[in-house]
C-alpha positions as a Python dict, from the first residue, in 0.01 Angstrom:
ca = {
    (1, 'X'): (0, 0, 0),
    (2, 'X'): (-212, -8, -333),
    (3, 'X'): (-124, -301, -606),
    (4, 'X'): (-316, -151, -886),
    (5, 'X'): (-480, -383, -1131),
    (6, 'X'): (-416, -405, -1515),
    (7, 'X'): (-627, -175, -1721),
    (8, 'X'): (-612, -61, -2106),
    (9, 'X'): (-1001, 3, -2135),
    (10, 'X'): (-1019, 350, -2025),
    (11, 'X'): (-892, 725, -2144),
    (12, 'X'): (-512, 805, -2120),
    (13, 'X'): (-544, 1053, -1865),
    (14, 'X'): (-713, 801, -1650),
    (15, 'X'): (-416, 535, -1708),
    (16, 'X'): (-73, 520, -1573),
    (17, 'X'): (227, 327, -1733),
    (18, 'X'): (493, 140, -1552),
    (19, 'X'): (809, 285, -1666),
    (20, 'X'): (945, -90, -1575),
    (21, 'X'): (763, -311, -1750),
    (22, 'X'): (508, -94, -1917),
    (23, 'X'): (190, -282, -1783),
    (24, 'X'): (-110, -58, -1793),
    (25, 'X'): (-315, 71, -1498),
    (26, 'X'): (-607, 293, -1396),
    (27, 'X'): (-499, 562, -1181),
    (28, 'X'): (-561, 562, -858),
    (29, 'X'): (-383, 804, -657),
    (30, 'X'): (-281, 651, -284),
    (31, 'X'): (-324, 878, 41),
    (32, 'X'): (-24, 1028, 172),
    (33, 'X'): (197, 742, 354),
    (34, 'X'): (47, 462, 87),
    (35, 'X'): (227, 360, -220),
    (36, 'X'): (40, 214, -540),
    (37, 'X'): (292, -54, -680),
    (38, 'X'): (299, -224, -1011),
    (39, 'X'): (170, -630, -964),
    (40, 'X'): (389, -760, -1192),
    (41, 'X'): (733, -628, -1122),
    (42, 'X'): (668, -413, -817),
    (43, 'X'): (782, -97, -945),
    (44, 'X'): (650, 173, -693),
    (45, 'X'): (413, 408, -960),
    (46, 'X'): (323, 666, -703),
    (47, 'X'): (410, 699, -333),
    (48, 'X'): (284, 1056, -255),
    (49, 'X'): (400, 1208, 119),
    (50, 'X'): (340, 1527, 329),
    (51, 'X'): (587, 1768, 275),
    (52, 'X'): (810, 1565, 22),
    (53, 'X'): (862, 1924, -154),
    (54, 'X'): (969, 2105, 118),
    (55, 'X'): (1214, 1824, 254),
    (56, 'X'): (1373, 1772, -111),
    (57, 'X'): (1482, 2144, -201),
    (58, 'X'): (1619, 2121, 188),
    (59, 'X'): (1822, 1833, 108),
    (60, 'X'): (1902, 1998, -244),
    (61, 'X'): (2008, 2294, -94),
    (62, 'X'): (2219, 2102, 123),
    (63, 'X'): (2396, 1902, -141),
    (64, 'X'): (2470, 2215, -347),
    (65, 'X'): (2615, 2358, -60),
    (66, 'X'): (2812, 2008, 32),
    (67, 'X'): (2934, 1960, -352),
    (68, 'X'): (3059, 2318, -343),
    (69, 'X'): (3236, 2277, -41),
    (70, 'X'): (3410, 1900, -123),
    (71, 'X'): (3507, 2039, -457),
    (72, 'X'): (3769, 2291, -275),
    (73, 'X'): (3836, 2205, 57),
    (74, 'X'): (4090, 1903, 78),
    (75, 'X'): (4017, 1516, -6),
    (76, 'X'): (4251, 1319, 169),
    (77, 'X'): (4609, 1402, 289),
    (78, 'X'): (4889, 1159, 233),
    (79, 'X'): (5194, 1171, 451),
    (80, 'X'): (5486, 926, 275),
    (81, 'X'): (5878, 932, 413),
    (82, 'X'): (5824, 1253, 583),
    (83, 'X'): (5649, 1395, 240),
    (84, 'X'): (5293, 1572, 315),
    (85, 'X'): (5057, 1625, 54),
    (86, 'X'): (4689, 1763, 20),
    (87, 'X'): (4462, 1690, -269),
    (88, 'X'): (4095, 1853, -331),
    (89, 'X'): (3850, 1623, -535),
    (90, 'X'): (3947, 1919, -813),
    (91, 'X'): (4314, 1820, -797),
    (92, 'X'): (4233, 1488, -858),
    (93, 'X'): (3999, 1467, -1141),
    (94, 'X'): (4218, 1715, -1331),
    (95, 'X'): (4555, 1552, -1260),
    (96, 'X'): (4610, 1461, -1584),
    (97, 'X'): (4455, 1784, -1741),
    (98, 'X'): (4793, 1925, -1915),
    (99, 'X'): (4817, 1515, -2091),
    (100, 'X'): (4648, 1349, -2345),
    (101, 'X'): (4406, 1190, -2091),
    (102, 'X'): (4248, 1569, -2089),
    (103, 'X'): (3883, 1401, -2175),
    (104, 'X'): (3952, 1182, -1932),
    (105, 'X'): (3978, 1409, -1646),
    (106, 'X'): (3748, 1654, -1795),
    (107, 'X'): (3486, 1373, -1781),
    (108, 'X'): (3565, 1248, -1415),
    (109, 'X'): (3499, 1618, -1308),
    (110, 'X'): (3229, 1647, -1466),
    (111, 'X'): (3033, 1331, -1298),
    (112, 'X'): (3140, 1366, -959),
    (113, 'X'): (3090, 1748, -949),
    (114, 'X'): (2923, 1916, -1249),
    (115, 'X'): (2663, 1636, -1317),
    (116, 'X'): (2538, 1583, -935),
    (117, 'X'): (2540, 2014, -901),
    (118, 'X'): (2353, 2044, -1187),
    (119, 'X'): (2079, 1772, -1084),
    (120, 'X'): (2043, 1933, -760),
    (121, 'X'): (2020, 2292, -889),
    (122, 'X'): (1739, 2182, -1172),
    (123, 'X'): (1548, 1997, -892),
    (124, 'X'): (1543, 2301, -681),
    (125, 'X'): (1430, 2537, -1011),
    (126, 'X'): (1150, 2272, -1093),
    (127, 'X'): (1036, 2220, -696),
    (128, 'X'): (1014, 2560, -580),
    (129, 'X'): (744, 2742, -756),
    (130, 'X'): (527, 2405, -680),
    (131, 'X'): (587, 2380, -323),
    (132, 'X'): (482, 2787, -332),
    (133, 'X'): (178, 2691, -522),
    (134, 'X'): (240, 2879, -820),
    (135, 'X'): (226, 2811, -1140),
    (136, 'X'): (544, 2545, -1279),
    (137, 'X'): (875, 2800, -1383),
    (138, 'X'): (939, 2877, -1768),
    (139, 'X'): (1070, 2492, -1930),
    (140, 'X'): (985, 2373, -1599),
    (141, 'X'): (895, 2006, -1773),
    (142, 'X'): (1248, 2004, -1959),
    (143, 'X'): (1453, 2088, -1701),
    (144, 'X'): (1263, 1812, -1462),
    (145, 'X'): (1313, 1571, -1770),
    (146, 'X'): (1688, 1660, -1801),
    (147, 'X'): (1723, 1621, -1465),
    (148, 'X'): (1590, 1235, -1459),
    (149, 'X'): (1814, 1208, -1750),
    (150, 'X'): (2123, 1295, -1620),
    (151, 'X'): (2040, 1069, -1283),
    (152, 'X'): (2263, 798, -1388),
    (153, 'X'): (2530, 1002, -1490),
    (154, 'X'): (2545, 1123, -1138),
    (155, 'X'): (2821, 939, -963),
    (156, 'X'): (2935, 1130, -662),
    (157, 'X'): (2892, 817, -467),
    (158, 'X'): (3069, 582, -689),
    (159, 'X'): (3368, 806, -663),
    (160, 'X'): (3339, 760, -290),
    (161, 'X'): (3350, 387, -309),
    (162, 'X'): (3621, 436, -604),
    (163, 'X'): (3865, 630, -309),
    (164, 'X'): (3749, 382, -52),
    (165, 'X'): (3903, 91, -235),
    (166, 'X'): (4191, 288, -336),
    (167, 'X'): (4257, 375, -26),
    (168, 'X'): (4339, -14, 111),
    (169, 'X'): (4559, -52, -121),
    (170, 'X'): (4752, 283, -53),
    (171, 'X'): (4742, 262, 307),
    (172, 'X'): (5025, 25, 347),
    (173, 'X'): (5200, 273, 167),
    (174, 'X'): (5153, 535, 336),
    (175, 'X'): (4953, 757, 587),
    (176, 'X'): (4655, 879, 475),
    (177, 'X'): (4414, 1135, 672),
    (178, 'X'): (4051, 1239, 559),
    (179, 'X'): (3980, 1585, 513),
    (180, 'X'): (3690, 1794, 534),
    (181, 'X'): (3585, 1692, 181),
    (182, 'X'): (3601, 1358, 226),
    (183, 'X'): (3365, 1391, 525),
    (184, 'X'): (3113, 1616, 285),
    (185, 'X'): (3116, 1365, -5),
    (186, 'X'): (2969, 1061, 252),
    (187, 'X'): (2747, 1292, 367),
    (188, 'X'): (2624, 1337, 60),
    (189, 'X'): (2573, 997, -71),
    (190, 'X'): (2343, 1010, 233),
    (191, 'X'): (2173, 1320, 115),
    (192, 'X'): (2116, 1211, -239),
    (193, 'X'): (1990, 881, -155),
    (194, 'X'): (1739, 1016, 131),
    (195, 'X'): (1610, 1300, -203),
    (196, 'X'): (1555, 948, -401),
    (197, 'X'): (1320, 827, -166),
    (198, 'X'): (1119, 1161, -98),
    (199, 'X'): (1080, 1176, -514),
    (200, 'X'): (758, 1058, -591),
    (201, 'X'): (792, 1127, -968),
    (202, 'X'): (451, 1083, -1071),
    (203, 'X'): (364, 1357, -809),
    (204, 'X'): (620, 1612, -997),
    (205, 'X'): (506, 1516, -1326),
    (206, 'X'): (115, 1548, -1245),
    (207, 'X'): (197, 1902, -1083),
    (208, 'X'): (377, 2012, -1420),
    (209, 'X'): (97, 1904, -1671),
    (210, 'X'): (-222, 1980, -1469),
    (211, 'X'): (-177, 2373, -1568),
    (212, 'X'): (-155, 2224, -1936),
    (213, 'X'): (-483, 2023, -1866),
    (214, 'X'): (-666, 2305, -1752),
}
């Protein structure tokens, strides 16, 4: 672990910001396994690993494939006085679709499914070419920047917890049984959190401006 000291003496391509609390550093990249951390707020800067590359477009694949999958297959069935019922994640966030809450259900589809989809799919556009060690793709940089961007508009996970609390209150009501999606959706709150913690953004960000440098 490297706590890198405070520095606004020396070029800009020598200094790295935290995106925290903006203290200045000289920049000192960590071996693989370290972390360089920011002294005053403790932001990890850089935490470089072996195969981080590799193991994100896996687990970007995998999400793609998950979100896909959760988006058709049913949510939760809900047996009440003899009356079964099946609803898909799709159902749901377009139940009111025909109404005037149409934004409303347009924009709950859009940031459990669309928004998480999308991140994964930009990640995997961005990584690839890197991890094959050629050069970034065409608006590589944007896509990686609209992919940060639209990280905390990703809320496949807060949906979960959403139906999790929902789901106390309606099981007194009736009988509810998980299906297949539900299973796919905690599964990939896993996913999603264990591709946060392979990101070392600095890492993607040097890889995309060192063609530019040279």
């Amino acid at each position: 672990m490297n706590d890198l000291a405070p520095d606004t003496s020396l070029p800009l391509a020598e200094l790295i910001v935290c995106p925290q609390c903006d203290a200045a550093y000289h920049l000192k990249v960590p071996a693989h396994g370290e972390r360089a951390i920011c002294q005053r707020c403790g932001k990890v800067l850089i935490a470089p690993r072996r195969n981080a590359g590799l193991r994100i477009i896996a687990v970007s694949l995998a999400v793609v494939f998950l979100i896909t999958g959760a988006a058709v297959f049913p949510f939760l069935t809900i047996d009440a006085a003899g009356n079964k019922n099946a609803v898909s994640v799709i159902d749901a966030a377009l139940a009111f679709v025909g109404g005037p809450m149409i934004l409303l259900s347009l924009t709950t589809a859009a940031l459990i499914i669309v928004v998480p989809l999308a991140r994964m799919l930009l990640t995997i556009y961005v990584l690839v070419p890197l991890v094959l060690d050629r050069p970034p793709a065409r608006h590589a940089v944007k896509a990686f920047r609209l992919s940060e961007a639209l990280r905390p508009w990703s809320m496949a996970e807060i949906f979960v917890i959403g139906c999790a609390i929902a789901l106390v209150k309606v099981a007194d009501l009736a009988t509810v049984g998980f299906g297949p999606a539900f299973w796919m959706f905690g599964i990939l709150v896993v996913l999603v959190i264990a591709q946060d913690n392979f990101m070392c953004k600095w890492s993607v960000w040097n890889a995309l401006e060192r063609p530019r440098r040279s």
